[in-house]
DRENVEX-889361 format. One record per residue (C-alpha): residue in three letters; x, y, z. Coordinates in steps of 0.1 Angstrom, whole numbers, plus 5000, padded with zeros to 4 digits. Example, Ala and Ser with C-alpha at 12.3 -4.5 7.8 and 13.67 -1.06 7.14 Angstrom:
REM DRENVEX-889361
ALA512349555078;SER513749895071;
This chain:
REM DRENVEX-889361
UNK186078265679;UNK187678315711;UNK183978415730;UNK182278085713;UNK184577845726;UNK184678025761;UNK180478025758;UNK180977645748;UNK182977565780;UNK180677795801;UNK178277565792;UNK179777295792;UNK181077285826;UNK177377415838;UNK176177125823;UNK178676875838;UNK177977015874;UNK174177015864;UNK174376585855;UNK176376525885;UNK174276655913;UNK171776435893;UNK173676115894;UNK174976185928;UNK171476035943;UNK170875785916;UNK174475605921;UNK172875575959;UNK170175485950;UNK171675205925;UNK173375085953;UNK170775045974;UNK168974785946;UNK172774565943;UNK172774585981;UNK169774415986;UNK170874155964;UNK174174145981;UNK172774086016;UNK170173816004;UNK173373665985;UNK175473656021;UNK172273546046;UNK171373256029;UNK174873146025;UNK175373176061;UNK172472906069;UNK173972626037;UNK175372586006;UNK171372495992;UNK169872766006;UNK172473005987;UNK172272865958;UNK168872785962;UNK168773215960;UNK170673205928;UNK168172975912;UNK165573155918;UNK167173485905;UNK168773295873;UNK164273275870;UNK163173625885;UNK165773855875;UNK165273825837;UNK161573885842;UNK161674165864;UNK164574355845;UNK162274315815;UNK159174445830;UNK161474765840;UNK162974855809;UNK159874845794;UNK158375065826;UNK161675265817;UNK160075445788;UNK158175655813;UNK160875865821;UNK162276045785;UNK158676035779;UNK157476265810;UNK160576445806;UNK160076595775;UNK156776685785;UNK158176875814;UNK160377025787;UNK157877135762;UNK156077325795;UNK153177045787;UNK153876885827;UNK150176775829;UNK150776605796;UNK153376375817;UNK150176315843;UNK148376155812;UNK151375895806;UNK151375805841;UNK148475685845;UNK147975525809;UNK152075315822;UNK150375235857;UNK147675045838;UNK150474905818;UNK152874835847;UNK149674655862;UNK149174415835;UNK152674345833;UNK153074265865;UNK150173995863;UNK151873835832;UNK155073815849;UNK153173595881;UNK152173385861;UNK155673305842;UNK157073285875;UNK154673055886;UNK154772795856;UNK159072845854;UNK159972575879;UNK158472325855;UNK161772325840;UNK163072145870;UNK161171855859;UNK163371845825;UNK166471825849;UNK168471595876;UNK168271895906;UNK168571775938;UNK164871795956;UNK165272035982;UNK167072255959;UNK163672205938;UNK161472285970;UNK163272625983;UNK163872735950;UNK159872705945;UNK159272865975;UNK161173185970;UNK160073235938;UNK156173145950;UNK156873395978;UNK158573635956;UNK156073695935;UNK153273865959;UNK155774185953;UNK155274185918;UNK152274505916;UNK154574675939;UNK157774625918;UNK155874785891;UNK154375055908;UNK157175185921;UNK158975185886;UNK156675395870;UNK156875655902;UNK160375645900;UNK160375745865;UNK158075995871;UNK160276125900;UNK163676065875;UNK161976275849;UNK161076575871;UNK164776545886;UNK163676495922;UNK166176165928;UNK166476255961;UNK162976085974;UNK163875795951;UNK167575755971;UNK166075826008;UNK163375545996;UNK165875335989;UNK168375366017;UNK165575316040;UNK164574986018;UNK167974846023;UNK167974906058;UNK164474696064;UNK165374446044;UNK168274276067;UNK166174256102;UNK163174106077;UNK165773836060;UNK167073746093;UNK163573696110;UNK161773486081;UNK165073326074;UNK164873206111;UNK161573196115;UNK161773436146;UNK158673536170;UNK156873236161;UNK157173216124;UNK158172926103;UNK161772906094;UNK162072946059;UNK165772936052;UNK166973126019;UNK163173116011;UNK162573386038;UNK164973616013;UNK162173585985;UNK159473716019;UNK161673986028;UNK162174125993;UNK158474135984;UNK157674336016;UNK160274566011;UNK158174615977;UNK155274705993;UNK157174916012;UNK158975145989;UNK155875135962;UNK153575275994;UNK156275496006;UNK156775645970;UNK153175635963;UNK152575835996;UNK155476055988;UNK153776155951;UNK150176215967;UNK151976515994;UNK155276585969;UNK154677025954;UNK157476875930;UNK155076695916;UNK151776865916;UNK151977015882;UNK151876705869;UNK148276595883;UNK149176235886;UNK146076155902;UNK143576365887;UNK140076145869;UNK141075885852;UNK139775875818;UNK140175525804;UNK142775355783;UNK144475595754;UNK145675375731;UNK147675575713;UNK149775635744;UNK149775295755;UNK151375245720;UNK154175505725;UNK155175395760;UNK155675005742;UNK157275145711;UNK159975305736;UNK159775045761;UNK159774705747;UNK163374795730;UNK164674945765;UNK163974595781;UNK164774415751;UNK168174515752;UNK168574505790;UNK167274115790;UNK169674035759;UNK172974195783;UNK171374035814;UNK170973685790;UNK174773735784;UNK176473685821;UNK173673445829;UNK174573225802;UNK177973265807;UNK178073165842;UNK175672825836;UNK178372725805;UNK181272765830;UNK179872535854;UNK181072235841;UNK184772385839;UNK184772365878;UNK183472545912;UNK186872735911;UNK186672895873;UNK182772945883;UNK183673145922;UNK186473315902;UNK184373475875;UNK181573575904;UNK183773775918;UNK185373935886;UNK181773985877;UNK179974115912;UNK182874375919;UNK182774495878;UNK179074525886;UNK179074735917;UNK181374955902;UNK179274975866;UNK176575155887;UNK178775495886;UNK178275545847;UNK174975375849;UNK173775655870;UNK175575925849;UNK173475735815;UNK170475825839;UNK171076165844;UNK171176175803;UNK168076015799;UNK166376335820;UNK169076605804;UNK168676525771;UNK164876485773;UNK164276765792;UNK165776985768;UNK164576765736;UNK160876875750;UNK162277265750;UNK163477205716;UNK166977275727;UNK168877055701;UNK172277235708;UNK172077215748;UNK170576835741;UNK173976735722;UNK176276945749;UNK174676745778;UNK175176395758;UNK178176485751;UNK179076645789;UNK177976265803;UNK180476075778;UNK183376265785;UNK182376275825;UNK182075885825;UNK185375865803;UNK187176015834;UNK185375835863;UNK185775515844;UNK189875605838;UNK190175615876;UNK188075305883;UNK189675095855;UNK193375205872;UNK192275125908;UNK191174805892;UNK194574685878;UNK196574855908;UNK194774695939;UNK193174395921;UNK194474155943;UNK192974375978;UNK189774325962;UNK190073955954;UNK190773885991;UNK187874106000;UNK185873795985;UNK188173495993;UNK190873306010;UNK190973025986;UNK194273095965;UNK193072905934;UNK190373115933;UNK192073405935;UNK194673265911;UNK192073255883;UNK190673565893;UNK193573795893;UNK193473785851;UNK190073865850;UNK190074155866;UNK192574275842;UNK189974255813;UNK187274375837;UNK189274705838;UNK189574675798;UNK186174605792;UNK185374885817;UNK185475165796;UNK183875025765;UNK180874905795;UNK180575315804;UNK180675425772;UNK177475235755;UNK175575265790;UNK175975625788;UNK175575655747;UNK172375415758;UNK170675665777;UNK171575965757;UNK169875775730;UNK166575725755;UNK166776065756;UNK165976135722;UNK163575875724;UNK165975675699;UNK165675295716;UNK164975075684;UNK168575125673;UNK169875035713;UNK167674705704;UNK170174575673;UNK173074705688;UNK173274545717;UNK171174235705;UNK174074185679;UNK177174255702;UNK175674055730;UNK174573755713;UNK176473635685;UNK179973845693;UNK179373785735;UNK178173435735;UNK179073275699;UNK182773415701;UNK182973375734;UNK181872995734;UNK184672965706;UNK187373065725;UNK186572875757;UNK185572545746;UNK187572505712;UNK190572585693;UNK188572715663;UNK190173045665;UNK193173005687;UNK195572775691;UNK193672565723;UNK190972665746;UNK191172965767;UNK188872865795;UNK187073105812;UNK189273415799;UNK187673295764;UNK184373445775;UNK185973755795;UNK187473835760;UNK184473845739;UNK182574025763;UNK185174315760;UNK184674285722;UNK180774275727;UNK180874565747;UNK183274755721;UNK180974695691;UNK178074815713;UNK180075125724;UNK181075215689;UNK177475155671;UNK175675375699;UNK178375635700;UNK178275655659;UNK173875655663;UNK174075905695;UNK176676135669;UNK173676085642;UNK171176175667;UNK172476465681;UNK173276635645;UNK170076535631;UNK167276575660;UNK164476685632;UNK165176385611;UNK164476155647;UNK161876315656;UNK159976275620;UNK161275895621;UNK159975825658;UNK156575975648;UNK156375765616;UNK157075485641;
């Protein structure tokens, strides 16, 4: 007994190590993806108040569409990691070029959405140069759609092979471009037109192009990635892979656009509660956000752990790794959520001066460190589950908890005294997003628990899928 539970925490602390030097990169990386947002966010406020929000606008429109088009992309990488697994890596060649046609065709349906989506201005009283900016980014935007999806399906080719490293050196790189491009189109330096916050949506879709070309070059000279002979003759459309990728895929973004839904919809009901309640839950919600990207990263690394050794047929090391990531995220998350409470208002006047602001916002950030834990928890159970190749199940989850619990409940306790005594105002919604976010966490840890006892049984259900 003694020498099994010293071989269990041999291996478990092996396998901690092993997800953190993965998730070391991908955090960077992460960050590098919020930062770009952040600086777009911070350069066209510093030209006027349209042209910012102008840039929220047009994300309210391009965000959902993109983070769609990614989780779908997202499939790519359990899939090409258990091929790596099985010792089948040419295998994971075949899926990438069956998701590149994929990506491709997604990336043409998603111009044309953003194309037709400011119609909805005419529905609405928006003031018209709001209208005409807010057109122009997104018209702008758009030119970088078949490099967004490129590069998704090489990064998941890169995430499942566990090379991260090109994928955070990318990305640092990306960042770095994109500020001297905002400020020259946002300008309209060396003799080009000045295109206010517009410039934003020019700068993002080069920086696109860039990181799809410098990843696409990276893949063509990469040894890492030779085995899998990503480029070898293309042999035409296989359906039944093509079939796979959207069985795994369409749940991933599914579930991603119904938690992305969630805060967007939040933050358009606020708005008529006030500029204050509105900047106050921005800030709770940007900082909570930056900081989600630590146990994001570490749900990453499961994805490639657990497929990895799902492809080997190693159910036992498969459950240890999900199981390494949970209680790894528990502790990081324990120490973020504490730093949260204890220098909550440091970080509020990182954001603003304005003492109403910060008045609403100190409570907030209470609950942010609340919902905190729950947040790591079903990210992490999430890609565990992605691992296994278990997404349908992420699907109802988080459709459920997001929906009817985030936004029903949460519309209850901020607008009416239904189920409390008076409204709650904006910590109504702050509330039922740390109850969404503890359903979710408690029906993906109970399926990842399933999962991980019962790996034949998935398996025979995902292929009778």
């Amino acid at each position: 007994m003694k020498s099994f539970f010293l071989g269990f925490k041999q291996r478990f602390s092996k396998e901690c190590f092993a997800i953190l030097r993965l998730a070391g990169p991908i955090v960077v990386a992460q960050l590098t993806i919020t930062g770009m947002s952040f600086v777009d966010t911070i350069m066209a406020g510093s030209v006027s108040p349209t042209d910012l929000a102008a840039v929220a606008v047009a994300a309210s429109f391009f965000n959902p569409i993109i983070l769609l088009l990614q989780g779908i992309l997202m499939a790519v990488t359990p899939l090409v990691a258990f091929q790596i697994g099985a010792r089948q890596a040419h295998k994971g060649g075949i899926i990438f070029r069956q998701a590149l046609i994929i990506s491709m065709v997604l990336a043409a349906l998603a111009w044309v959405i953003l194309w037709f989506a400011p119609k909805v201005f005419n529905l609405m009283d928006v003031e018209p140069q709001l209208v005409g900016l807010t057109k122009q980014y997104l018209y702008f935007v758009s030119f970088g759609l078949p490099a967004f999806a490129l590069y998704q399906v090489l990064r998941g080719v890169n995430e499942a092979c566990s090379n991260i490293k090109a994928i955070m050196i990318i990305g640092i790189i990306g960042l770095a471009i994109n500020i001297p491009v905002n400020y020259i189109f946002i300008n309209g330096l060396f003799g080009l037109p000045k295109l206010g916050g517009a410039g934003c949506g020019v700068a993002t879709a080069m920086v696109n192009w860039f990181m799809a070309i410098a990843m696409l070059v990276y893949a063509l000279r990469s040894n890492t990635l030779k085995p899998l002979n990503l480029f070898e003759r293309h042999n035409g459309i296989d359906w039944s892979i093509v079939s796979r990728i959207f069985k795994l895929g369409l749940p991933i973004g599914g579930a991603i656009f119904f938690e992305v839904t969630l805060f967007s919809m939040i933050a358009l009901l606020l708005s008529p509660l006030g500029a204050d309640i509105v900047a106050a839950h921005q800030i709770a919600l940007n900082f909570t956000s930056m900081v989600f990207m630590l146990p994001l990263s570490i749900g990453i690394a499961l994805t490639i752990r657990v497929g990895n050794y799902m492809g080997e047929k190693s159910h036992d090391k498969a459950q240890i790794s999900a199981y390494s990531g949970l209680i790894l995220s528990i502790i990081a998350t324990l120490f973020i959520a504490s730093a949260t409470i204890l220098f909550r208002h440091n970080i509020i006047a990182w954001y603003t001066e304005n003492a109403t602001v910060a008045a609403i916002a100190a409570p907030l950030f209470l609950l942010a460190a609340t919902y905190q834990l729950s947040d790591s928890l079903q990210v992490c159970c999430a890609g565990a589950l992605r691992g296994y190749q278990d997404t349908r199940f992420i699907l109802i989850v988080t459709l459920i908890s997001f929906w009817p619990i985030g936004l029903g409940v949460g519309s209850l306790l901020t607008f009416t005294d239904t189920l409390t005594a008076e409204p709650m105002g904006v910590q109504g919604f702050w509330i039922a997003i740390v109850l969404a976010l503890s359903a979710c966490a408690v029906g993906l840890f109970w399926r990842l628990v399933w999962a991980s006892n019962n790996p034949d049984k998935l398996h025979l259900i995902n292929k009778q899928a």
